[in-house]
N, C-alpha and C positions, 0 to 999 in steps of 0.2 A: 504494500500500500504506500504511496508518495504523500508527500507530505501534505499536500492541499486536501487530496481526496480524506488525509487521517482529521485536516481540519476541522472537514464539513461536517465528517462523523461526530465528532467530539462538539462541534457548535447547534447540528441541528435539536431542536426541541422535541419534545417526546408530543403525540396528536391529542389536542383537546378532545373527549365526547362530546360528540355532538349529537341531535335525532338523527337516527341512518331510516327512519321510515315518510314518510310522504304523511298529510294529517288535514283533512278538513277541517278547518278552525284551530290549525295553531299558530302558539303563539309565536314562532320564532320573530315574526317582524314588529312585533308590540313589546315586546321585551323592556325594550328602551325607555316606553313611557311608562310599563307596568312599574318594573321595580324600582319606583319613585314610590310605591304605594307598600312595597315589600316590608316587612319589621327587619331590622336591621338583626336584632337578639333572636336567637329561638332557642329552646331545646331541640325538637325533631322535625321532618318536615313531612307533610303528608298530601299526593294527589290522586284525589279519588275518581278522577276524567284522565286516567295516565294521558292518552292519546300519545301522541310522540314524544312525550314526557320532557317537550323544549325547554319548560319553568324548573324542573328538576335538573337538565345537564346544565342550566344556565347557574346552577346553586354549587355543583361542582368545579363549575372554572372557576366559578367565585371565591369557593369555599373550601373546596377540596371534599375528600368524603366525607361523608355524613350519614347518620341515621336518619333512614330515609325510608318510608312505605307507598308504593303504587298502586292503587286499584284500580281496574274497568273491567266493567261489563261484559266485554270481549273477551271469552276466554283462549279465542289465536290470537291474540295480544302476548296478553299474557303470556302463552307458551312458548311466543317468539322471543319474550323479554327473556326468559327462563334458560331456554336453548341459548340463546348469544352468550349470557351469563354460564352456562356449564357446560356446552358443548361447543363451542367455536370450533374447534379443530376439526370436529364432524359437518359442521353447518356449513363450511366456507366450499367445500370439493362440490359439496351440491349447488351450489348457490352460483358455481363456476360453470356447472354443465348446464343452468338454466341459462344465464347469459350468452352461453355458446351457442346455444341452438333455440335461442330466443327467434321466436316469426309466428306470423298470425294463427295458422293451424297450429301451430305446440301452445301458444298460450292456452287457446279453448279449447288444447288438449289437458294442460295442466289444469284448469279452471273446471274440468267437471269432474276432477277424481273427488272418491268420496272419503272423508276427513277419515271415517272409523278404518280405512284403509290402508290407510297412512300412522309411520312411526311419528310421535312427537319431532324430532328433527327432521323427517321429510313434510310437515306438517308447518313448519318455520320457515322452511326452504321454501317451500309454496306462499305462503303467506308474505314475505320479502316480495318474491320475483312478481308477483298479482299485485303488490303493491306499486312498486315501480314501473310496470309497464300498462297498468288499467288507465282509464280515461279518469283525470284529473287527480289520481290515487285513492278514490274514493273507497271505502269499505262499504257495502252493502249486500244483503241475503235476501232472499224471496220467502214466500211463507214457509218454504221445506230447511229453509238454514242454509241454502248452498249460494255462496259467493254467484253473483250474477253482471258486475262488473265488465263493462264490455271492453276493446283494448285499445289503448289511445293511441294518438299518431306519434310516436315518439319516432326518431330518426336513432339506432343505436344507442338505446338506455342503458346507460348506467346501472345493473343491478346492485351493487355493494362495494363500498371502501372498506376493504379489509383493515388498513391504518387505524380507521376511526371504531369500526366494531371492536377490534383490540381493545380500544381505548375504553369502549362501552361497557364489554364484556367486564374490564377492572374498575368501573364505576359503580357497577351493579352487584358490584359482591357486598355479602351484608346489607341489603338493600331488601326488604318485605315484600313479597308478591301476589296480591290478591287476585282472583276473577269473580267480580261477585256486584253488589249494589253500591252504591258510594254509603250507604247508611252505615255500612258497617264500619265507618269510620268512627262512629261514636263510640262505640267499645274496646279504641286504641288509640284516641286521641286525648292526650291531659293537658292544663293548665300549663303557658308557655309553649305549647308545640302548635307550629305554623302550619293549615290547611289550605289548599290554591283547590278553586272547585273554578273547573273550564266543560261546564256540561252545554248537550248540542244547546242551540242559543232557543229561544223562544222567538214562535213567526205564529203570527196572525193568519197566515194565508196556507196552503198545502204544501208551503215549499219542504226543499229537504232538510228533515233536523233526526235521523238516523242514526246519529255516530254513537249511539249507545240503549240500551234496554229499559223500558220503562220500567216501574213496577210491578203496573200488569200485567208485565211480559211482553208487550208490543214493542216493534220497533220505533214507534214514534215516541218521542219524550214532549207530553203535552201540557196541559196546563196545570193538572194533577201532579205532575213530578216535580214541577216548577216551585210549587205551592210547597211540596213534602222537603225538596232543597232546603226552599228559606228556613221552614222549621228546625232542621238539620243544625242549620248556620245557627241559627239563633239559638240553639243547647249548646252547641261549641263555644259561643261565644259566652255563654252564662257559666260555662266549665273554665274560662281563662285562656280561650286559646285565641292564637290571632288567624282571623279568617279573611280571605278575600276570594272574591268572587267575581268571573268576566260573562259576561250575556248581552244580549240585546239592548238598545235603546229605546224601547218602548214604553206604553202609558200602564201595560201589565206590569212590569217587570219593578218599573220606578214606584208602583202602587204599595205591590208587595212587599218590598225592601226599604218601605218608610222609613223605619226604626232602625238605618243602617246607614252611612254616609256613602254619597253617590258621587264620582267626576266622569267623565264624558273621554275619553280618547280614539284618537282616526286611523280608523283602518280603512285597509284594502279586502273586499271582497272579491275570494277568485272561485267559487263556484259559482259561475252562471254559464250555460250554456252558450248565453251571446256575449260575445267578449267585450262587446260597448259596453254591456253592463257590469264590469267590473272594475266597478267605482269606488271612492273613498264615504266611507260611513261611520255615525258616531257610535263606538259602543260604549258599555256603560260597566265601572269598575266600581264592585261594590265592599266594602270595607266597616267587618266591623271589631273592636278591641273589645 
Protein backbone atom coordinates (compact mmCIF):
# COMPACT_ATOMS: atom_id res chain seq x y z
CA UNK A 1 0.00 0.00 0.00
CA UNK A 2 1.61 3.78 -0.83
CA UNK A 3 1.45 6.16 1.04
CA UNK A 4 -1.51 8.24 -0.09
CA UNK A 5 -3.77 5.27 -0.61
CA UNK A 6 -2.59 4.22 3.50
CA UNK A 7 -3.80 8.18 3.89
CA UNK A 8 -7.06 7.99 2.67
CA UNK A 9 -7.43 4.70 4.70
CA UNK A 10 -6.47 6.02 7.87
CA UNK A 11 -8.50 9.69 7.11
CA UNK A 12 -11.68 8.26 5.78
CA UNK A 13 -14.73 8.26 8.31
CA UNK A 14 -16.44 5.27 9.31
CA UNK A 15 -20.72 5.70 7.40
CA UNK A 16 -23.20 7.41 9.39
CA UNK A 17 -26.88 5.24 9.56
CA UNK A 18 -28.92 6.48 7.64
CA UNK A 19 -32.91 5.15 6.52
CA UNK A 20 -31.66 2.57 3.75
CA UNK A 21 -35.72 2.08 3.09
CA UNK A 22 -37.87 4.54 0.95
CA UNK A 23 -41.16 5.87 3.54
CA UNK A 24 -44.27 7.68 2.78
CA UNK A 25 -44.29 10.54 5.09
CA UNK A 26 -40.82 10.61 6.29
CA UNK A 27 -39.31 12.74 8.00
CA UNK A 28 -35.88 12.93 6.49
CA UNK A 29 -36.53 16.51 5.00
CA UNK A 30 -38.38 18.17 8.05
CA UNK A 31 -35.62 17.05 10.32
CA UNK A 32 -34.30 20.45 10.40
CA UNK A 33 -37.23 22.25 11.59
CA UNK A 34 -38.57 19.35 13.79
CA UNK A 35 -35.76 19.05 16.13
CA UNK A 36 -36.08 22.79 17.15
CA UNK A 37 -39.03 21.06 19.00
CA UNK A 38 -36.86 17.81 20.03
CA UNK A 39 -36.15 17.81 24.21
CA UNK A 40 -32.66 18.37 24.36
CA UNK A 41 -32.41 15.72 27.93
CA UNK A 42 -34.00 12.36 27.64
CA UNK A 43 -33.64 9.05 29.20
CA UNK A 44 -34.87 6.71 26.29
CA UNK A 45 -36.25 7.25 23.06
CA UNK A 46 -39.22 5.68 21.62
CA UNK A 47 -41.15 5.41 17.97
CA UNK A 48 -44.16 3.87 17.61
CA UNK A 49 -44.80 4.82 13.55
CA UNK A 50 -40.95 3.38 13.04
CA UNK A 51 -41.55 3.80 9.25
CA UNK A 52 -37.96 4.52 8.03
CA UNK A 53 -37.13 5.35 11.57
CA UNK A 54 -35.36 8.97 9.97
CA UNK A 55 -36.03 10.75 13.66
CA UNK A 56 -34.36 7.61 15.26
CA UNK A 57 -30.86 7.47 12.82
CA UNK A 58 -31.13 11.32 13.01
CA UNK A 59 -30.68 10.73 17.34
CA UNK A 60 -27.75 8.50 16.42
CA UNK A 61 -25.40 10.95 14.52
CA UNK A 62 -26.45 13.08 17.13
CA UNK A 63 -26.16 11.16 19.93
CA UNK A 64 -24.53 8.03 19.27
CA UNK A 65 -26.25 4.84 20.62
CA UNK A 66 -28.98 5.00 22.76
CA UNK A 67 -31.68 3.12 24.34
CA UNK A 68 -33.94 3.16 21.90
CA UNK A 69 -37.55 1.05 21.01
CA UNK A 70 -39.25 0.95 17.53
CA UNK A 71 -42.76 -0.13 16.97
CA UNK A 72 -45.18 -0.50 13.74
CA UNK A 73 -47.63 -2.15 12.66
CA UNK A 74 -45.99 -3.72 9.92
CA UNK A 75 -44.76 -6.66 10.96
CA UNK A 76 -42.18 -6.99 7.32
CA UNK A 77 -40.82 -3.90 8.82
CA UNK A 78 -40.08 -5.11 11.57
CA UNK A 79 -38.57 -8.28 10.39
CA UNK A 80 -36.54 -6.30 7.84
CA UNK A 81 -35.22 -4.12 10.92
CA UNK A 82 -34.51 -7.51 12.76
CA UNK A 83 -32.63 -9.23 9.66
CA UNK A 84 -30.38 -6.13 8.99
CA UNK A 85 -29.71 -6.07 12.72
CA UNK A 86 -28.74 -10.00 12.87
CA UNK A 87 -28.32 -11.25 9.71
CA UNK A 88 -26.58 -8.84 7.32
CA UNK A 89 -24.15 -11.33 6.13
CA UNK A 90 -27.09 -13.57 4.80
CA UNK A 91 -29.22 -10.57 3.71
CA UNK A 92 -26.72 -8.71 1.42
CA UNK A 93 -25.91 -12.14 -1.28
CA UNK A 94 -29.62 -11.90 -1.78
CA UNK A 95 -30.35 -8.52 -1.86
CA UNK A 96 -27.34 -8.69 -4.76
CA UNK A 97 -29.17 -11.36 -7.00
CA UNK A 98 -32.26 -9.14 -6.75
CA UNK A 99 -30.46 -6.13 -8.06
CA UNK A 100 -28.97 -8.38 -10.76
CA UNK A 101 -31.66 -9.53 -12.35
CA UNK A 102 -33.96 -6.66 -11.35
CA UNK A 103 -36.80 -6.02 -14.77
CA UNK A 104 -40.39 -5.85 -14.93
CA UNK A 105 -41.32 -9.70 -15.17
CA UNK A 106 -38.88 -10.63 -11.91
CA UNK A 107 -40.33 -7.82 -9.90
CA UNK A 108 -44.06 -9.32 -10.31
CA UNK A 109 -42.22 -12.39 -10.13
CA UNK A 110 -40.88 -11.44 -6.73
CA UNK A 111 -44.06 -9.57 -5.71
CA UNK A 112 -46.54 -12.44 -5.65
CA UNK A 113 -44.41 -15.04 -3.64
CA UNK A 114 -46.24 -15.85 -0.69
CA UNK A 115 -44.75 -14.45 2.77
CA UNK A 116 -45.44 -18.16 4.77
CA UNK A 117 -43.11 -19.40 1.95
CA UNK A 118 -40.53 -17.58 2.53
CA UNK A 119 -37.52 -17.72 5.36
CA UNK A 120 -37.48 -14.56 7.58
CA UNK A 121 -34.32 -13.35 5.51
CA UNK A 122 -35.66 -14.12 2.18
CA UNK A 123 -38.73 -12.28 3.42
CA UNK A 124 -36.31 -8.84 4.19
CA UNK A 125 -34.65 -9.55 0.90
CA UNK A 126 -38.00 -9.15 -0.62
CA UNK A 127 -39.37 -6.59 1.35
CA UNK A 128 -35.98 -4.07 0.58
CA UNK A 129 -35.96 -4.87 -3.25
CA UNK A 130 -40.38 -4.08 -3.50
CA UNK A 131 -39.37 -1.30 -1.68
CA UNK A 132 -36.91 0.27 -3.83
CA UNK A 133 -38.11 -0.57 -7.03
CA UNK A 134 -42.28 -0.07 -6.53
CA UNK A 135 -43.98 3.16 -7.65
CA UNK A 136 -43.05 5.86 -5.35
CA UNK A 137 -41.82 3.15 -2.53
CA UNK A 138 -45.06 2.85 -1.28
CA UNK A 139 -46.09 -0.12 1.06
CA UNK A 140 -49.53 -1.26 0.45
CA UNK A 141 -51.62 -4.81 0.77
CA UNK A 142 -55.08 -5.80 -0.68
CA UNK A 143 -57.78 -7.31 1.52
CA UNK A 144 -55.67 -10.98 1.35
CA UNK A 145 -52.38 -9.16 2.84
CA UNK A 146 -50.39 -9.42 -0.31
CA UNK A 147 -48.18 -6.46 -1.30
CA UNK A 148 -49.89 -5.15 -4.45
CA UNK A 149 -47.57 -2.24 -5.29
CA UNK A 150 -47.17 -1.82 -8.91
CA UNK A 151 -43.28 -1.10 -10.39
CA UNK A 152 -42.07 2.25 -10.86
CA UNK A 153 -40.04 3.78 -13.73
CA UNK A 154 -36.91 3.73 -12.07
CA UNK A 155 -33.96 3.73 -14.67
CA UNK A 156 -31.29 1.02 -12.74
CA UNK A 157 -32.35 1.37 -8.81
CA UNK A 158 -30.25 1.29 -6.51
CA UNK A 159 -31.22 -1.61 -4.29
CA UNK A 160 -28.89 -1.22 -1.08
CA UNK A 161 -25.77 0.43 0.27
CA UNK A 162 -24.00 -2.12 1.94
CA UNK A 163 -21.67 0.82 3.78
CA UNK A 164 -24.79 2.22 5.26
CA UNK A 165 -26.78 -1.10 6.25
CA UNK A 166 -23.23 -1.90 8.19
CA UNK A 167 -23.79 1.13 9.78
CA UNK A 168 -27.46 0.21 10.52
CA UNK A 169 -27.13 -3.02 11.31
CA UNK A 170 -24.44 -1.52 14.40
CA UNK A 171 -27.13 1.17 15.31
CA UNK A 172 -29.63 -1.32 15.92
CA UNK A 173 -28.04 -3.50 18.35
CA UNK A 174 -29.79 -3.04 21.77
CA UNK A 175 -32.26 -1.25 20.13
CA UNK A 176 -36.25 -2.82 21.02
CA UNK A 177 -38.25 -4.21 18.31
CA UNK A 178 -41.95 -4.36 18.24
CA UNK A 179 -44.62 -5.21 15.44
CA UNK A 180 -47.78 -4.42 17.20
CA UNK A 181 -50.18 -1.15 17.80
CA UNK A 182 -48.35 2.17 18.84
CA UNK A 183 -50.44 1.78 22.30
CA UNK A 184 -48.26 -0.56 23.51
CA UNK A 185 -46.06 2.18 24.10
CA UNK A 186 -47.74 2.90 27.20
CA UNK A 187 -46.54 -0.08 29.09
CA UNK A 188 -42.67 0.84 28.24
CA UNK A 189 -42.62 4.22 28.40
CA UNK A 190 -41.68 6.40 31.86
CA UNK A 191 -41.21 9.61 33.06
CA UNK A 192 -38.29 11.53 31.19
CA UNK A 193 -38.40 9.17 28.05
CA UNK A 194 -38.93 10.94 24.62
CA UNK A 195 -41.92 9.44 22.20
CA UNK A 196 -41.86 10.83 18.33
CA UNK A 197 -45.50 9.56 17.05
CA UNK A 198 -45.33 10.18 12.99
CA UNK A 199 -48.79 8.15 12.40
CA UNK A 200 -50.31 8.05 8.52
CA UNK A 201 -51.58 11.88 8.78
CA UNK A 202 -55.37 12.49 8.93
CA UNK A 203 -57.28 13.57 5.35
CA UNK A 204 -60.63 14.56 5.12
CA UNK A 205 -61.18 13.11 1.74
CA UNK A 206 -60.34 9.01 0.52
CA UNK A 207 -56.82 9.98 -0.11
CA UNK A 208 -54.15 7.50 0.94
CA UNK A 209 -53.29 7.28 4.65
CA UNK A 210 -52.35 3.26 4.62
CA UNK A 211 -48.91 3.38 6.17
CA UNK A 212 -50.08 1.50 9.18
CA UNK A 213 -53.20 -0.61 10.97
CA UNK A 214 -55.96 0.75 12.50
CA UNK A 215 -57.24 -0.63 15.43
CA UNK A 216 -59.89 -2.26 13.99
CA UNK A 217 -57.61 -3.86 11.90
CA UNK A 218 -58.35 -1.93 8.73
CA UNK A 219 -55.96 -0.46 6.62
CA UNK A 220 -57.12 2.95 6.82
CA UNK A 221 -56.08 4.99 10.08
CA UNK A 222 -59.28 7.03 10.49
CA UNK A 223 -60.71 9.35 12.64
CA UNK A 224 -61.18 6.68 15.50
CA UNK A 225 -57.34 6.18 15.76
CA UNK A 226 -56.76 9.73 15.52
CA UNK A 227 -58.91 10.30 18.53
CA UNK A 228 -57.22 6.93 20.51
CA UNK A 229 -53.43 8.61 19.49
CA UNK A 230 -54.37 11.84 21.38
CA UNK A 231 -55.56 9.92 24.38
CA UNK A 232 -52.32 7.92 24.16
CA UNK A 233 -50.32 11.20 24.10
CA UNK A 234 -52.06 12.61 26.66
CA UNK A 235 -51.28 9.56 29.40
CA UNK A 236 -47.61 9.81 28.40
CA UNK A 237 -47.73 13.02 28.97
CA UNK A 238 -49.53 12.87 32.55
CA UNK A 239 -46.68 9.81 33.13
CA UNK A 240 -43.70 12.63 32.53
CA UNK A 241 -42.67 11.95 29.30
CA UNK A 242 -41.96 14.31 26.47
CA UNK A 243 -44.03 13.64 23.46
CA UNK A 244 -44.34 15.08 20.15
CA UNK A 245 -46.31 14.54 17.44
CA UNK A 246 -46.39 15.30 13.31
CA UNK A 247 -49.99 15.16 11.32
CA UNK A 248 -51.81 17.11 9.25
CA UNK A 249 -52.90 20.68 9.33
CA UNK A 250 -56.34 20.50 9.62
CA UNK A 251 -59.48 21.85 11.68
CA UNK A 252 -59.64 17.94 13.15
CA UNK A 253 -56.49 17.50 14.09
CA UNK A 254 -55.83 21.35 15.78
CA UNK A 255 -59.51 20.52 17.60
CA UNK A 256 -58.33 17.50 19.06
CA UNK A 257 -54.82 18.48 20.34
CA UNK A 258 -56.31 21.72 22.07
CA UNK A 259 -54.70 20.88 25.23
CA UNK A 260 -51.26 20.45 23.50
CA UNK A 261 -49.13 23.28 21.95
CA UNK A 262 -49.28 23.53 18.01
CA UNK A 263 -46.53 25.21 15.25
CA UNK A 264 -47.01 24.87 11.68
CA UNK A 265 -43.85 23.68 9.42
CA UNK A 266 -43.58 23.22 5.23
CA UNK A 267 -43.23 20.42 3.66
CA UNK A 268 -43.12 18.99 0.56
CA UNK A 269 -45.78 16.51 -0.49
CA UNK A 270 -44.52 13.78 -2.84
CA UNK A 271 -47.39 11.33 -3.13
CA UNK A 272 -49.57 12.53 -5.74
CA UNK A 273 -49.85 10.93 -8.77
CA UNK A 274 -49.70 14.30 -10.74
CA UNK A 275 -46.43 15.71 -10.14
CA UNK A 276 -47.97 19.52 -10.22
CA UNK A 277 -49.35 18.49 -7.39
CA UNK A 278 -46.44 18.01 -5.24
CA UNK A 279 -46.54 21.17 -3.60
CA UNK A 280 -45.33 22.72 -0.33
CA UNK A 281 -47.81 22.28 2.61
CA UNK A 282 -48.39 23.28 6.21
CA UNK A 283 -48.02 20.47 8.75
CA UNK A 284 -48.70 20.72 12.02
CA UNK A 285 -46.10 19.70 15.15
CA UNK A 286 -47.79 18.96 18.16
CA UNK A 287 -45.85 19.04 21.59
CA UNK A 288 -46.72 18.33 24.69
CA UNK A 289 -44.36 18.21 28.40
Amino acid sequence: MNAVSQAVQLTKQPTEAGPFLKWAGGKGQLLEQLSKYFPTKFERYFEPFAGSAAVFFHFVRSRGQMPATLIDANKELINCFEIVRASLDELIPKLREHERNHAEKYYYKIRSRTLNELSKIDRAARFIYLNKTCYNGLYRVNSRGQFNVPIGSYQNPRIFDEENLRAVSKALKGVALYAGHFSRVLKLAVAGDFVYFDPPYYTESNGFTGYAVSESGKANFGAYDHRMLRNVAGELVAKGCHVVLSNSDTAFIRQIYKGFSQRGVEARRFINCNGAGRQHVTELVIIGK
